[in-house]
Backbone as CSV, one residue per row, in Angstrom:
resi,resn,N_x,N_y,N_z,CA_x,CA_y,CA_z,C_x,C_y,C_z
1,UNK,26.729,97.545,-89.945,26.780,96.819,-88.687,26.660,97.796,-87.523
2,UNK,26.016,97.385,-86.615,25.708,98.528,-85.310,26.964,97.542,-84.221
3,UNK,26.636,98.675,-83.592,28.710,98.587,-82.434,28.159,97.092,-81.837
4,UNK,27.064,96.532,-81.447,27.008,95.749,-80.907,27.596,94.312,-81.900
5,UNK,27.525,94.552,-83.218,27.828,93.386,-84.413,29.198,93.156,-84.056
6,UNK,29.449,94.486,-84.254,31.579,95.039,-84.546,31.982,94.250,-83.155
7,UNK,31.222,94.320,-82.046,32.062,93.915,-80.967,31.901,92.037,-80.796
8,UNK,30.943,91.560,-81.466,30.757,90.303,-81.216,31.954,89.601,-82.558
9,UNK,31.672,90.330,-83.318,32.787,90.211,-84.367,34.253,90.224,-84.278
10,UNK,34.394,91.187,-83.525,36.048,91.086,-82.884,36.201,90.208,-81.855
11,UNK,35.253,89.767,-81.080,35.468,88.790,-80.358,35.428,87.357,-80.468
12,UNK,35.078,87.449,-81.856,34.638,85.884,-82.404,36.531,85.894,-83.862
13,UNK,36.984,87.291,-84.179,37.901,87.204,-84.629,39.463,86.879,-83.748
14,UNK,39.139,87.102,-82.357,40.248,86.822,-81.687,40.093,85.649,-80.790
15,UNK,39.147,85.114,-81.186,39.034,83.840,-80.302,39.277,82.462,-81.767
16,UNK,38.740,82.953,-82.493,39.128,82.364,-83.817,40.953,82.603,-83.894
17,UNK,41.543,83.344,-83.767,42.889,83.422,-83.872,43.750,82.814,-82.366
18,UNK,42.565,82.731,-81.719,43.472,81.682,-80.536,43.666,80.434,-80.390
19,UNK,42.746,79.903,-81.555,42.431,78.537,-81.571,43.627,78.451,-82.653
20,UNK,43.414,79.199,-83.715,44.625,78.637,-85.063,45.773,78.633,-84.242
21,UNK,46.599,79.275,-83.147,47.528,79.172,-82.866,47.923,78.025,-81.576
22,UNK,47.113,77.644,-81.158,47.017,76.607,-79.962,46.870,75.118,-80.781
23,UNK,47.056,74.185,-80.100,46.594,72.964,-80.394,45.864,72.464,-78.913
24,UNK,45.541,73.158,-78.476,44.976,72.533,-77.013,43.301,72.275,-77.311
25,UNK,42.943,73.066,-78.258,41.338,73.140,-78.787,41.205,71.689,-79.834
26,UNK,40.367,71.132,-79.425,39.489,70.051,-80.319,38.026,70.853,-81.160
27,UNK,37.984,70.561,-82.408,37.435,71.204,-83.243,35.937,70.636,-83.444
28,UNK,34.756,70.053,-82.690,33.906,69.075,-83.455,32.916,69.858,-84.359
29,UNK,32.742,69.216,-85.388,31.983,69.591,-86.064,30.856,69.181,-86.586
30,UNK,29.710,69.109,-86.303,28.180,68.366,-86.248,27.037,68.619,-87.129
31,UNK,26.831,67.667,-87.854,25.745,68.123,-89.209,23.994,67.097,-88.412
32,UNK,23.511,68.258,-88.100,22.521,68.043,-86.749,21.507,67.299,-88.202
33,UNK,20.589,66.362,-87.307,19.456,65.857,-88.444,18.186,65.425,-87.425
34,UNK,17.450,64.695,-88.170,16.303,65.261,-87.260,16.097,63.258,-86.166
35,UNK,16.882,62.315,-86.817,16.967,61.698,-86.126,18.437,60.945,-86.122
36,UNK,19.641,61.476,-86.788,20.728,60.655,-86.220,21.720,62.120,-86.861
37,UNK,23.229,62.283,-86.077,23.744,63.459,-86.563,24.801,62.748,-86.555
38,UNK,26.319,63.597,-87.575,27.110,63.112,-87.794,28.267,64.256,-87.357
39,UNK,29.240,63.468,-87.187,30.256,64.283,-85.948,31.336,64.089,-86.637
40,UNK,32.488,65.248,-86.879,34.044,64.901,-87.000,34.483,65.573,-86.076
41,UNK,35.938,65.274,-86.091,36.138,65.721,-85.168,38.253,65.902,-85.295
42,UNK,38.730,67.178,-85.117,39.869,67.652,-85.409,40.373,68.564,-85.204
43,UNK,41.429,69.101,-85.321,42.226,70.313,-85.086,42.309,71.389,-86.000
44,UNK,42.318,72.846,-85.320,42.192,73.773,-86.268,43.759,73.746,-87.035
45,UNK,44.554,73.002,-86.849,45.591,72.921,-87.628,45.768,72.021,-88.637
46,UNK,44.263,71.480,-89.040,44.289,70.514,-90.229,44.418,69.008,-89.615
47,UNK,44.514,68.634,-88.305,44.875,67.026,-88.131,43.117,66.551,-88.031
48,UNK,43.062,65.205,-88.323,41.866,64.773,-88.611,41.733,63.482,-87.127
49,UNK,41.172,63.540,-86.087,40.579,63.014,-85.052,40.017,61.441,-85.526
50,UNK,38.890,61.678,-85.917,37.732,60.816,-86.369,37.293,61.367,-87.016
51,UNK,37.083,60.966,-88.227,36.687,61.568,-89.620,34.899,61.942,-89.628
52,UNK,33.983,60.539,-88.977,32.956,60.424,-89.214,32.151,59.780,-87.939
53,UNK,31.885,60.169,-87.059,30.840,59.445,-85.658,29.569,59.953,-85.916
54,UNK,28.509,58.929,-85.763,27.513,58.737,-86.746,26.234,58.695,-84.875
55,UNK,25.687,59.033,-84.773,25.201,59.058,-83.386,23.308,59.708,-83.318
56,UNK,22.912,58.938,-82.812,20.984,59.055,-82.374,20.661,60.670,-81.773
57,UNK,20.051,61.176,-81.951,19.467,62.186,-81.148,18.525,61.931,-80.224
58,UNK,19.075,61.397,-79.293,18.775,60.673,-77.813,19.511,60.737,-76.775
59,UNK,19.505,60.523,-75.644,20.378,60.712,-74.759,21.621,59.463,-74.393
60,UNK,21.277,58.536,-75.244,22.284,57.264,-75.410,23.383,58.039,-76.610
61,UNK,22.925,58.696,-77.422,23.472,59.268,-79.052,24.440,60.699,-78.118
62,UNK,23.729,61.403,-77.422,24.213,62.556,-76.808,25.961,61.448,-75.930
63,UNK,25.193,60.338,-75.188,26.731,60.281,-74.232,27.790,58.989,-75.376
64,UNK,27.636,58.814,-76.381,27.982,57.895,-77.135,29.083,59.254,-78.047
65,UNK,28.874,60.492,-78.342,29.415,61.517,-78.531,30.088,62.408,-77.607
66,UNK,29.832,62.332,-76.237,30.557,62.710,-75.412,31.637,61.577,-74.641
67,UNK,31.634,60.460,-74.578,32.614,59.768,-74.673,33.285,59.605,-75.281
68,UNK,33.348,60.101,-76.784,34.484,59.700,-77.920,35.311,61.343,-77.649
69,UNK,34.705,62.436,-77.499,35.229,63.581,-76.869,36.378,63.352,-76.088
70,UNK,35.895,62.792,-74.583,36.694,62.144,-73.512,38.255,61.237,-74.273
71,UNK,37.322,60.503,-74.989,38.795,59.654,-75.632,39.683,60.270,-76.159
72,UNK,39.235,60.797,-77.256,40.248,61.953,-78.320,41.346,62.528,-77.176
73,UNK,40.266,63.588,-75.987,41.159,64.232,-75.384,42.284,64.021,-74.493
74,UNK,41.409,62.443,-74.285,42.498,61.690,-72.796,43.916,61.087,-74.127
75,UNK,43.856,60.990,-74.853,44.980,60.674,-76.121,46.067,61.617,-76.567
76,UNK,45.383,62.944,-76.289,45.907,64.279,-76.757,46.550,64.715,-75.756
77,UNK,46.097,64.614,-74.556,46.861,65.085,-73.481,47.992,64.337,-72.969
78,UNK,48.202,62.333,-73.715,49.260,62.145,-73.294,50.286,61.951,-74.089
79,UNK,49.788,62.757,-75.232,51.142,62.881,-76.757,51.943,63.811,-75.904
């Protein structure tokens, strides 16, 4: 690895260790396709959000995934 790897690496290892210790981070995770993608969505501490949001690669599919974002978070912030 050249210094430039090592440093993106330590920075992706301590930002990775800020998230395991916070719960303030929402986790989504997106299996991209070439016309509809599928979204979960959860905490790096194992809690499960929405298991499965199923959404167009369109700009109706883009804000149909950014509103369920909005929801999760407006929920989380008043636990």
């Amino acid at each position: 690895m050249n210094t430039n790897e090592v440093s993106r690496y330590q920075q992706f290892r301590q930002f990775r260790s800020e998230i395991k210790k916070s719960s303030d981070y929402l986790v989504i995770g997106i299996d991209v396709a070439k016309d509809k993608h599928y979204a979960f969505f959860g905490s790096a501490r194992g809690e499960t959000f929405r298991r499965r949001l199923i959404f167009e690669n369109n700009i109706t599919g883009f804000e149909k995934l950014k509103s369920h974002i909005e929801s999760i978070q407006a929920v989380r912030v008043k636990c």
